[in-house]
C-alpha positions in Angstrom: 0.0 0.0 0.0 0.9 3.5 -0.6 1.7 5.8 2.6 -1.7 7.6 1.5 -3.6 4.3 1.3 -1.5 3.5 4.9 -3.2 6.8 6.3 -6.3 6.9 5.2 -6.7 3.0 6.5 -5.4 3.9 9.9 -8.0 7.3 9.9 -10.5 5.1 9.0 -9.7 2.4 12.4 -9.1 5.1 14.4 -11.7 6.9 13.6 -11.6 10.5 12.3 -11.1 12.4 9.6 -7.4 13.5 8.6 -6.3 17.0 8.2 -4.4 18.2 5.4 -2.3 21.4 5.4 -1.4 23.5 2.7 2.2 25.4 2.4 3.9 26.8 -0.3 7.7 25.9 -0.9 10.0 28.3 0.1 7.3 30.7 1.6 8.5 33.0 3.0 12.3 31.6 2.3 13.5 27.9 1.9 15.0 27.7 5.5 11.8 29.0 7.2 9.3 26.9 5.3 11.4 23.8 5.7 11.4 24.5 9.4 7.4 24.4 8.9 7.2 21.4 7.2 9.7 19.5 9.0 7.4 20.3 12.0 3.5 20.0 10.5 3.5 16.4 11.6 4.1 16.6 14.4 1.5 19.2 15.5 -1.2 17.3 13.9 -0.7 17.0 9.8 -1.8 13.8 8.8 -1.8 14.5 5.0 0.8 17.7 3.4 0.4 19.7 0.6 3.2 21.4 -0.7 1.9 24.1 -2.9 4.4 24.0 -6.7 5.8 27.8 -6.6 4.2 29.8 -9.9 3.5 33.0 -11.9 -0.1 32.4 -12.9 -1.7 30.8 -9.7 -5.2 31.2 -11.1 -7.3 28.4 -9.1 -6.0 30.3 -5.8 -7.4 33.5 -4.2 -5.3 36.2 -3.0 -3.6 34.9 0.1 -1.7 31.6 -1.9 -1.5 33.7 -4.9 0.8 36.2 -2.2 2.9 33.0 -1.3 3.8 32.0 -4.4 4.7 35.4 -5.2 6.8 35.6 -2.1 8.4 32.0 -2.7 9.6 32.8 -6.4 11.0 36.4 -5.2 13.0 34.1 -2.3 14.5 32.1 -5.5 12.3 29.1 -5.2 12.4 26.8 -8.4 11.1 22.8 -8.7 14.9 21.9 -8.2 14.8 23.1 -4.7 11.2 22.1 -4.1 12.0 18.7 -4.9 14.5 19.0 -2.4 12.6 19.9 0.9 10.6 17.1 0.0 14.0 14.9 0.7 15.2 16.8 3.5 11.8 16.6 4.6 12.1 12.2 4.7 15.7 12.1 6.4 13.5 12.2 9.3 9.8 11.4 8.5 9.2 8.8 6.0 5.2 7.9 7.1 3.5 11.0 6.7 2.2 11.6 3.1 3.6 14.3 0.5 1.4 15.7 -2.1 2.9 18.3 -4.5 -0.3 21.0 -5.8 -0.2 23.1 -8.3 0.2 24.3 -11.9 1.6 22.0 -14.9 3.4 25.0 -16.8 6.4 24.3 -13.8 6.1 20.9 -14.4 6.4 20.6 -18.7 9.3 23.3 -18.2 10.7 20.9 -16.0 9.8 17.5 -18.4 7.4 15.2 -17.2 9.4 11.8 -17.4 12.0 13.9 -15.2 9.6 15.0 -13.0 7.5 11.7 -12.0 10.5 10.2 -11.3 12.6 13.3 -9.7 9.2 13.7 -7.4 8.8 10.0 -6.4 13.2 9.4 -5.7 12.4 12.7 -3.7 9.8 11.1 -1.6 7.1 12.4 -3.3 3.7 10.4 -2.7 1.0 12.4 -5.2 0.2 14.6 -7.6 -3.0 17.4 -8.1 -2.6 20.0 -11.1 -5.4 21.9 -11.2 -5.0 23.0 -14.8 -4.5 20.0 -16.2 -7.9 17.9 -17.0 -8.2 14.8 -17.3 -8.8 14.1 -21.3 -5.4 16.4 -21.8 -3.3 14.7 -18.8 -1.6 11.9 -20.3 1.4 13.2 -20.9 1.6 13.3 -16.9 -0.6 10.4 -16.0 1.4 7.9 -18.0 5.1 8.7 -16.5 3.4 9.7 -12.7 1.6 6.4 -12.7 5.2 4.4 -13.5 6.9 5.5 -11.1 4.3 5.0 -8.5 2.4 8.4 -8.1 -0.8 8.4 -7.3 -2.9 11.4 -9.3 -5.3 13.3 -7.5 -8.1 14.7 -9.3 -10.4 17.2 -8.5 -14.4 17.2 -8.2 -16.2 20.6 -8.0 -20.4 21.2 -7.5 -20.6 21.3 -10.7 -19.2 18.3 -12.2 -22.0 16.3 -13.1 -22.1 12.3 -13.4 -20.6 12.1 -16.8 -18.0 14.4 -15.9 -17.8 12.0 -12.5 -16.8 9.4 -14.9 -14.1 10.7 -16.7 -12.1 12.2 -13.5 -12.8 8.7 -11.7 -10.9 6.8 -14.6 -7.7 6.8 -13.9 -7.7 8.5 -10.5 -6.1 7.1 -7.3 -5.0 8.1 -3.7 -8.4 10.2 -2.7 -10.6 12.7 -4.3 -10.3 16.6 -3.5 -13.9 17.7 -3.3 -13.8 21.6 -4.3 -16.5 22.3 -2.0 -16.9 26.1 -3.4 -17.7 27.1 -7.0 -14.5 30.1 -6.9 -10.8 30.5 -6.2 -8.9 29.3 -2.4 -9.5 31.3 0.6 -12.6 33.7 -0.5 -15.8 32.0 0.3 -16.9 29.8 3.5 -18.2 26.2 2.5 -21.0 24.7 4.1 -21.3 21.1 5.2 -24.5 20.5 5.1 -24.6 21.4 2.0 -22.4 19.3 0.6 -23.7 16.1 2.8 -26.1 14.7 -0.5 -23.1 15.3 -2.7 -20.4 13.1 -0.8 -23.1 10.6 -0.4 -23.7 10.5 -4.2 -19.9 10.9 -4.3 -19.3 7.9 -2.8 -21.9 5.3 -4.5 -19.4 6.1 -7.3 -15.9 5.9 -5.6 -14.5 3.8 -3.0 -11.4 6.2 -2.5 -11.3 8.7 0.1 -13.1 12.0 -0.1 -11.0 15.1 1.4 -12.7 18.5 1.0 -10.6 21.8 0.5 -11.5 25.1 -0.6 -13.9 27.2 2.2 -12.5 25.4 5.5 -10.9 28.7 7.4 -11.8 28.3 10.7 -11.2 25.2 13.4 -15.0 25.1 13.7 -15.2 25.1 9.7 -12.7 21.7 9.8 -14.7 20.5 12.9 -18.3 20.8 11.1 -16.2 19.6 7.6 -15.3 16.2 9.2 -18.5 15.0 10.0 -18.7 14.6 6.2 -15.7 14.2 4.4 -12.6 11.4 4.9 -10.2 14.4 5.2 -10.4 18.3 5.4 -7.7 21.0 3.6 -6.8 23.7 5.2 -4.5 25.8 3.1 -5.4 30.0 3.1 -5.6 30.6 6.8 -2.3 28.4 7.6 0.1 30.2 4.3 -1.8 33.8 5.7 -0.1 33.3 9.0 2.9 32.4 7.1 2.5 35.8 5.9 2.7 37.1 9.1 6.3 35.8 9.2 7.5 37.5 6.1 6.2 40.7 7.4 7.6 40.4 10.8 4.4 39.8 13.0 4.6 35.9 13.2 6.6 33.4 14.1 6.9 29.3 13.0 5.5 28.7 16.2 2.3 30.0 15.2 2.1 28.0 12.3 2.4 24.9 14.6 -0.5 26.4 17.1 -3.0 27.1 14.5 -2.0 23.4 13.5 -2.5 22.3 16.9 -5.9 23.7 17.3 -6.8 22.8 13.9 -6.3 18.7 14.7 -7.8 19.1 18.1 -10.8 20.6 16.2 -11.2 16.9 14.4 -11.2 15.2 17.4 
């Protein structure tokens, strides 16, 4: 089994839902956000996301689109990406690493290179955004041999045929988009969303984790009565912010973390 397959089974025994956090690499600097992520486990991470430094960040609403500004202006590139990821494993090799974001990085890059740069690196998954599934091949193919699992996105608007398509093919868990706009700008709510998991899931036996809209710990706590996993990305990388700007510290990244996983229970 895969170390997401691993977590999601031990979630499931335990039983709770998993939280997933959201960083971008190198935001603010490398040496600051490896400090982060080498610690996110540790205060309560089951799942990370590592947010793929770029330009044209256009899924993501102001606060992500900040980091990745931030990121490339502190010389991040996938080289050095690639490499928190390993330094990252010299001393945690359970906890499961997801690399989000753009696929522009990743053709510059080459996608053979990448898949099996990302996986040697410790890499566990893959979600692009931008890149759907009927156009994806040229990543699918090369991500899937070298072991990747590919994460594909469902939104409130994707209807049954469209299920279809992103379930072919997909593997590791779902990211339910649970608000029709861009990260960080709208609330979601879980009731709501309830009769769409439930259809979700007489289609899909893979877990369901529900990002976009989840700001609060009372957001993530009302989230997990419905979904296999919650993401939390805005309201972690905006008191990353706070560090560039001289008002934060790591240490509140790790107590919002905290607070965040006692919130799941």
């Amino acid at each position: 089994m895969s170390r997401i397959a691993d977590r999601f089974a031990d979630l499931k025994k335990r039983p709770r839902a998993g939280l997933i956090t959201f960083i971008t690499a190198c935001d603010p600097d490398r040496k600051t956000s490896q400090a982060i992520l080498n610690d996110l486990p540790k205060n309560g991470a089951d799942i990370i996301e590592i947010g793929m430094p770029f330009s044209d960040p256009m899924a993501d609403g102001p606060a992500i689109q900040l980091s990745s500004r931030r990121a490339l202006n502190a010389g991040a590139s996938m080289k050095n990406t690639l490499q928190m990821v390993r330094s990252f494993r010299v001393t945690d090799a359970k906890t499961p690493v997801v690399l989000m974001g753009y696929f522009n990085p990743i053709y510059a890059y080459g996608t053979e290179r990448f898949a099996n740069d990302a996986r040697e690196s410790g890499v566990d998954g893959l979600i692009v955004v931008d890149l759907p599934p009927e156009e994806d091949q040229e990543l699918s193919d090369p991500a899937r041999d070298a072991g990747l699992d590919l994460i594909r996105l469902v939104t409130p608007t994707t209807d049954d045929d469209r299920l279809k398509t992103i379930l072919a093919g997909a593997s590791g868990f779902l990211y339910y988009v649970s608000i029709a706009g861009v990260t960080g700008t709208m609330r979601a709510d879980a009731e709501q969303l309830r009769p769409r998991l439930d259809h979700l899931r007489k289609m899909t036996s893979l877990p369901v984790a529900v990002g976009f809209g989840i700001k609060t710990p009372q957001d993530a706590a009302s989230m997990s009565r419905i979904a296999d996993a919650v993401v939390v990305g805005s309201t972690i990388v905006e008191t990353i912010a706070g560090i560039a700007g001289g008002a934060k510290t790591p240490q509140d990244v790790a107590a919002q973390v905290q607070t965040l996983a006692k919130a799941l229970g």
